[in-house]
C-alpha positions as CSV (number, residue, x, y, z in Angstrom):
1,X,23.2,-47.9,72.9
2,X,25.7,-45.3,71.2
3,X,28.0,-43.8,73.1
4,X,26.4,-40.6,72.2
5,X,23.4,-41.3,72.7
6,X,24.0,-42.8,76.0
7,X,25.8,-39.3,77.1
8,X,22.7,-37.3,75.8
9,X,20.7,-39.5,77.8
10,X,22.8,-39.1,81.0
11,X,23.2,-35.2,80.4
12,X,19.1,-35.0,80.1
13,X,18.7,-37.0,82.9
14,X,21.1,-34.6,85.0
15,X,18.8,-31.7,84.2
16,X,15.8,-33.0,84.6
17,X,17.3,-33.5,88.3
18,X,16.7,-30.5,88.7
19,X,13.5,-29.6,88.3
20,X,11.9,-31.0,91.7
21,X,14.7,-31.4,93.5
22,X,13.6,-34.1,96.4
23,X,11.2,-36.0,94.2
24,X,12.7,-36.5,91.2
25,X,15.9,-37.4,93.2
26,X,14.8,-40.2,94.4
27,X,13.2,-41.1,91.0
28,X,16.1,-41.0,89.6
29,X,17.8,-43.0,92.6
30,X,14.8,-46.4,92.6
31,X,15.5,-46.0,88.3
32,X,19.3,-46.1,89.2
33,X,18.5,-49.4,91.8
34,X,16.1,-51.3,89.4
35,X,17.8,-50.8,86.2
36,X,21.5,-49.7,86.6
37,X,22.5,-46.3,85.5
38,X,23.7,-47.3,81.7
39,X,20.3,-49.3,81.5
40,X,18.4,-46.7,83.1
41,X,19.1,-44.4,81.1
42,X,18.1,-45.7,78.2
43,X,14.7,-46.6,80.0
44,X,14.1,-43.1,80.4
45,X,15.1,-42.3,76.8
46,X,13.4,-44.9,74.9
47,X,11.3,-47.0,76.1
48,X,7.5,-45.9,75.4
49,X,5.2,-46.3,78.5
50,X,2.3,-47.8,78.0
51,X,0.2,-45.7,80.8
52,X,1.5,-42.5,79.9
53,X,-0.1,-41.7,76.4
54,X,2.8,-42.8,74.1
55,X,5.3,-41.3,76.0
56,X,8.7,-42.0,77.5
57,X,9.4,-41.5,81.3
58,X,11.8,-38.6,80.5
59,X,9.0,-37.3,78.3
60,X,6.6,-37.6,80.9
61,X,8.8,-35.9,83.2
62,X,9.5,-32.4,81.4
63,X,5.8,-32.9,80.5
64,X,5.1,-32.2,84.4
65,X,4.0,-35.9,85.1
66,X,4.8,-36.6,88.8
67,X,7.9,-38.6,89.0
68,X,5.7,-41.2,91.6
69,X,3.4,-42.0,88.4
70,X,6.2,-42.5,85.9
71,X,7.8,-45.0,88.2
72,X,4.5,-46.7,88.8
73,X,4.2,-47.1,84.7
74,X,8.1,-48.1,84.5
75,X,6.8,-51.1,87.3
76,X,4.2,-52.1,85.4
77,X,5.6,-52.4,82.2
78,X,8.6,-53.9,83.6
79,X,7.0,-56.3,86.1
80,X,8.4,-55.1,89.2
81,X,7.5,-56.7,92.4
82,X,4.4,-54.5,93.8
83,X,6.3,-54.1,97.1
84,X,9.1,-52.1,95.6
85,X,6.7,-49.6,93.8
């Protein structure tokens, strides 16, 4: 990823922090965990879930989607163990 785009990723990411403070937190934190934040990041920004109507997960989450099913999507498409969801 550019370096630009990785900054507009991170910078997007930052607000949408903000929206739900507690939640999305620790959305942002298990993302962080799973992926790293340089990979995470572009997660968010460009990978198309397959649950969520076409969407990305930083889509789905200034759409109002509820950070608990964007992860749950991210898990499935990316195979993580069932325990960590």
């Amino acid at each position: 990823m550019s370096p630009i785009r990785y900054r507009y990723a991170i910078r997007r990411w930052r607000t949408l922090g903000r929206l739900s403070d507690v939640r999305l937190t620790e959305f942002h934190e298990l993302v962080t965990l799973r992926f790293g934040v340089t990979y995470g990041a572009s997660v968010l920004a460009d990978h198309v879930l397959t649950g969520l109507d076409g969407r990305t997960g930083a889509q789905a989450i200034e759409d109002g989607v509820d950070p608990r099913d964007v992860w749950r999507a991210l898990c499935v498409d990316f195979d993580v163990p069932r325990e960590q969801w």
